[in-house]
N, C-alpha and C positions, 0 to 999 in steps of 0.2 A: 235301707233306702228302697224308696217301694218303685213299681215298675215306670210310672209316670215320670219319676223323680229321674230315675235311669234313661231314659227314652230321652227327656231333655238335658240331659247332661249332653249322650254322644252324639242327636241328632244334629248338633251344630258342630260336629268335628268334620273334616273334611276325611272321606277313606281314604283318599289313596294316597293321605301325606299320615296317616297312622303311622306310629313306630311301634315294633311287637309288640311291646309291655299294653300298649294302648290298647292294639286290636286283641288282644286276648283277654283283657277283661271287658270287654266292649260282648263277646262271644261268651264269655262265661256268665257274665251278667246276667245279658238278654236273650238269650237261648235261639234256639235251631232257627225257630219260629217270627219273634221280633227283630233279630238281625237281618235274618235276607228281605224281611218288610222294609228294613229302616233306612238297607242300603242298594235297594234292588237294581236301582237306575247306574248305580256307579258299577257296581257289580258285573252288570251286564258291558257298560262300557270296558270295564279294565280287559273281560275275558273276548273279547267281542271279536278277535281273530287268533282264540288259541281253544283248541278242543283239550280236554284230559281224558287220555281212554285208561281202561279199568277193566284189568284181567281178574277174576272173582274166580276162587277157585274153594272148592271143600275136601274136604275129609275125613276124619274120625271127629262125627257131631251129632246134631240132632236139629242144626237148620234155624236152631231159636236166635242166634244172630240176624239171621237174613232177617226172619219175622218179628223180630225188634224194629229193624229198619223198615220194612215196609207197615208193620204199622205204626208208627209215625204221623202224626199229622202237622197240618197247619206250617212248615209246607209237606204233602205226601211226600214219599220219594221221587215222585216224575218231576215234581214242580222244583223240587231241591237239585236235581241234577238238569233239571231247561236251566234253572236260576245260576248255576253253575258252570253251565257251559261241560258237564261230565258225560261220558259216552260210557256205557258198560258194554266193552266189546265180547263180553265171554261173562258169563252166569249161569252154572249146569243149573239151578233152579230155575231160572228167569228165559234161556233162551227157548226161541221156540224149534229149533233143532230137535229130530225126533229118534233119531239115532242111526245106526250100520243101514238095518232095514225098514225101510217105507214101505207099508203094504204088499213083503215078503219078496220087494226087491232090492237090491243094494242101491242104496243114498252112495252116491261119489260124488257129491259137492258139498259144499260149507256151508249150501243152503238149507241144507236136510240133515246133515252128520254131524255131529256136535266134535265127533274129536278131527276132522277134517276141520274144521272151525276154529281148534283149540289150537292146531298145528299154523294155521296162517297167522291167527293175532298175535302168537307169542315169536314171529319170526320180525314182525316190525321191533324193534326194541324201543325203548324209553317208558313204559305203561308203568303205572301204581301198580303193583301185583297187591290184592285183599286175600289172604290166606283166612280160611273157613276151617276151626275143626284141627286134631289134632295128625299128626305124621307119623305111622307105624314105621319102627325099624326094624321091629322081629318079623319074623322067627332068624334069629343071628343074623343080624344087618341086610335081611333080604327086601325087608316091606311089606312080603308078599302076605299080612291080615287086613288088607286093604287095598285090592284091583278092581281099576275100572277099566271098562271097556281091555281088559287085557293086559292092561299096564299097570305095575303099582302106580299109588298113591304118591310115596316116597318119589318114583321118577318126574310124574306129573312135576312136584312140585319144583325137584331139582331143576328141568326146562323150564318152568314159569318162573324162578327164584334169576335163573341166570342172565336172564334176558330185563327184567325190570330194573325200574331207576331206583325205588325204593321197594320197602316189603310193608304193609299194614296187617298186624294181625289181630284182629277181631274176634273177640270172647275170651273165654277162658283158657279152651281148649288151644289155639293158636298159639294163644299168649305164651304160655304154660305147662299144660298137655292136659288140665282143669283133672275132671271126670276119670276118663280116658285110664290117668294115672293114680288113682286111690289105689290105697294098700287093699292089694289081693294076693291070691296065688299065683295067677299069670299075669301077672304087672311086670317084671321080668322079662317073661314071653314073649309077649306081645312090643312090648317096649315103646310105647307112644310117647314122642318129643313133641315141644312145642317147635314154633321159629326159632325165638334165640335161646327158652328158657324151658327146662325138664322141671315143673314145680318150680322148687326156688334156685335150682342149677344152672349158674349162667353156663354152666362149661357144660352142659349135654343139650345144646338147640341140635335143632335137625339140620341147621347152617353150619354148625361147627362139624356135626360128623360128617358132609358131606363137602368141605371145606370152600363154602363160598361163603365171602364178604360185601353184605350188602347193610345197609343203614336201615332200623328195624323201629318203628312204632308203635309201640302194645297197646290197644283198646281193652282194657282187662273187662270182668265183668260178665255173666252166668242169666240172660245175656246184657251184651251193654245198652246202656239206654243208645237210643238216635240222635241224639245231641252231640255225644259224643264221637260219632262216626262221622257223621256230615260234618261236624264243623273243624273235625281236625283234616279232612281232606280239602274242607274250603281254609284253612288259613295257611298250608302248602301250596294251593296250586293258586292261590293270592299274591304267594309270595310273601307272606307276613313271617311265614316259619322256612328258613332257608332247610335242606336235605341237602348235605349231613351238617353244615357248618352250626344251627340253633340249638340240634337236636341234644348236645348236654346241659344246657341252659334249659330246655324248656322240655327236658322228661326228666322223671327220677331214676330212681336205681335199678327199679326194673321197666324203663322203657315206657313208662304211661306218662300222659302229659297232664302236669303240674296242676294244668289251669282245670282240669276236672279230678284229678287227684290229688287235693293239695296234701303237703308233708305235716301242715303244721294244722289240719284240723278234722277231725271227723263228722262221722255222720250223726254221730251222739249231739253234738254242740246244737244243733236245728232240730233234733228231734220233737216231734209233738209232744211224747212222752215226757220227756226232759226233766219238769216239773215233777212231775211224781220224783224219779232219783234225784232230785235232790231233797227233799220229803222224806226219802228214804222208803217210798211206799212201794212194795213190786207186789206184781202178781206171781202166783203160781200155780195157777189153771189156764188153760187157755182160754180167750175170749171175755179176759175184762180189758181195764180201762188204764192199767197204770203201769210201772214201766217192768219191762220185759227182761231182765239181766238175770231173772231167777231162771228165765225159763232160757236160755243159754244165749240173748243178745249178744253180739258183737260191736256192735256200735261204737262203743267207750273207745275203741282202736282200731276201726276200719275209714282207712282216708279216699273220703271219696264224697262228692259233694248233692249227692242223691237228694238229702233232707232240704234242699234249697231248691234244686231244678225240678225234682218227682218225678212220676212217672204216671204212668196212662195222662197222657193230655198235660201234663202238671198239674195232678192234683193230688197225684199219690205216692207212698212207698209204701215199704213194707209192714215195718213197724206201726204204720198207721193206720194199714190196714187188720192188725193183731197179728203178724208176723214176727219174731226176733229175725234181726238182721243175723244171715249166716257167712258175711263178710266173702260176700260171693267176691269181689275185685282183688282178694288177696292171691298171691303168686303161689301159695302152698296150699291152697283152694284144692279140696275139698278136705286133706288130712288134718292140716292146722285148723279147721274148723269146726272137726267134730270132735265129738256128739252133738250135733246141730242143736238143740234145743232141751238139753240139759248146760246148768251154770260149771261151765269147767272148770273152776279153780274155788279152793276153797276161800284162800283170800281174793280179795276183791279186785277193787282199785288202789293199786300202789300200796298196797299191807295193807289196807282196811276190809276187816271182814266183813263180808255185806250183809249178814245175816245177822251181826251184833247192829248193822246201822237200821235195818228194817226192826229192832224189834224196840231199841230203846224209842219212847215217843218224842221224849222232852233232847232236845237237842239233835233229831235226827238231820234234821234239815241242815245242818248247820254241818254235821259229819260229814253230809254226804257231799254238800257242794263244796267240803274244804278236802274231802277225795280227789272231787275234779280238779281241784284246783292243782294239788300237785301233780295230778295225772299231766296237767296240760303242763305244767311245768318241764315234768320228765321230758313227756317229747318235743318240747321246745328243745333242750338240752341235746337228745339224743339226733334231732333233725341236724342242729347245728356241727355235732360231732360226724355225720355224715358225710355233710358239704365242706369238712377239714377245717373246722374252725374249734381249736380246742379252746381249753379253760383260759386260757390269757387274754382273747379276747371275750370270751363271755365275762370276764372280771372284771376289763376296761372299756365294754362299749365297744365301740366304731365299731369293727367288723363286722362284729356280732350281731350287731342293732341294724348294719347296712342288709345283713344279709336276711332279715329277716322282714325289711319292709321289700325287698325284690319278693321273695317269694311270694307276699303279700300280695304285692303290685303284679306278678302276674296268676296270682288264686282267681278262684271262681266268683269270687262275691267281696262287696264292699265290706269294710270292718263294722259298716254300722249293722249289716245284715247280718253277720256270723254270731252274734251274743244274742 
């Protein structure tokens, strides 16, 4: 379904009588971009006597989230948070607070001090807290490889965690503890948790070992696109997505939402490349034309819906760019993923060895799309066995079938778009 065709489907819905399933594919559709165009006037109206303030706080990163979000376009960030009605009352990047000392005198106001600043917004309570970056807990549950202004990191976060309505963790590191936590010698050490997940450890977030329970939203992704940022803060503070009551409905298992990571499709399905595997034609140099799995793509099993929204502007990803996807949005990001760019497994897809399907010509094509086909099968299977639906109803329908056109109905893209 092409954009035009999308555009007059929801331009004649009415916003504010949307029911979630609606407004989420209405945002997954038409992106960051075409939605706050299509609904601007309403938009404005629904929030038109309620501010969202936004405590943004960092930590063990490298800041390429923020710079996701601010570049962005069509709308910038300024125009996505006027459109929004959003107030970021704290951004150690963004404020213009200069620090202790101003021209080698002491800053005592909130004007000038950033952590005087950080101390008043997080005393009003109800804020989004945006968590940046991963949370030291070493050296032995101190924090202390990551002080600001004097204070661990680990404290910062504890008083911004306990004071907000919800937590948003954005990128990988948040998510996860991305980077941060790849096998080393001092991984250990140092010990960096995400929010609620160590890698793929729901049981070591930084929330657990410092035992607060708070409702957690994972923007996964190394960094995440802006699509994803903005429009899951606009369909909370919309009201389309309730905190905490939607949030197992409309995240998976590890806290990312559905409608930009969906369960039941990858980023392989839209690939440009696409064509080629199933051709069975891959490259093994860098910088040709055809598809990327020799040289260690992820794609085949990374759920996330890149290949349809893009990047820079929408017009690109990785792979398209002659990148293999390194399945940056995955929860065990970076160890599950490497050797980035060597083919990690000797068989392929679902027992088919990719190297017996690149080399025969006469029926490659035919291998390799009947690869996919069971691949997509398996994790049809394996999603369903997730959401508790075993073999009896995959055998007789209903349930089965129910639960897969929900997931559907709140994915990122039309059925016509994802083949």
């Amino acid at each position: 379904m092409g954009e035009k065709d999308l555009l007059y489907r929801f331009k004649h819905l009415d916003f504010m009588k949307m029911d979630r399933r609606t407004f989420l594919k209405a945002v997954g559709a038409l992106g960051a971009s075409l939605f706050l165009q299509n609904y601007r006037s309403q938009i404005v109206k629904a929030l038109e006597f309620a501010e969202n303030r936004i405590v943004w706080i960092q930590g063990g990163e490298c800041t390429g989230c923020s710079e996701s979000l601010l570049n962005g376009g069509e709308p910038d960030i300024v125009q996505a948070m006027q459109r929004l009605n959003l107030r970021i009352a704290y951004h150690e990047l963004l404020i213009g607070q200069q620090g202790i000392f101003v021209e080698d005198e002491l800053a005592n106001t909130s004007e000038l001090n950033s952590e005087i600043l950080f101390e008043e917004v997080i005393k009003e309570k109800g804020y989004i807290l945006v968590a940046e970056g991963a949370i030291p807990n070493g050296p032995a549950g101190t924090g202390k490889y990551c002080i600001l202004g004097g204070k661990t990191y680990k404290e910062i976060f504890r008083e911004a965690a306990e004071n907000a309505a919800f937590i948003v963790a954005v990128g990988q590191c948040a998510a996860y503890s991305g980077v941060n936590s790849a096998d080393s010698d001092i991984k250990d050490l140092m010990d960096f948790r995400g929010v609620a997940f160590t890698l793929e450890d729901g049981e070591k977030g930084i929330l657990q070992e410092l035992g607060i329970d708070k409702p957690v939203i994972n923007i996964a992704g190394c960094p995440p696109h802006p699509d994803w940022m903005l429009l899951t803060l606009a369909a909370v503070i919309l009201g389309k997505i309730r905190v905490p009551e939607d949030l197992p409905e409309v995240l998976d298992k590890w806290k990312r939402p559905k409608v930009f990571f969906p369960p039941g499709h990858t980023i392989h399905e839209n690939c440009p490349r696409r064509g080629f595997y199933d051709r069975g034609e891959f490259d093994t140099v860098v910088g040709g034309e055809k598809c990327l799995w020799k040289l260690g793509c992820k794609a085949p099993y990374t759920n996330a819906d890149c290949a349809v929204r893009r990047w820079n502007g929408y017009h690109s990803l990785c792979p398209q760019a002659g990148s293999p996807c390194i399945s940056c949005v995955s929860a065990g990001f970076p160890d599950s993923s490497r050797p980035f760019f060597q083919e990690i497994e000797d068989v392929g897809i679902v027992g088919t060895n990719i190297d017996t399907v690149a080399k025969v010509v006469v029926g490659a094509s035919l291998v390799a799309a009947g690869a996919h086909a069971v691949r997509k099968f398996t994790e049809k299977e394996e999603h369903e066995e997730e959401e508790g639906k075993g073999a009896e109803n995959r055998d007789g329908g209903g349930a089965g079938e129910e639960g897969e056109r929900t997931d559907e109905g709140e994915g990122a893209m039309e059925k016509g778009g994802m083949k």
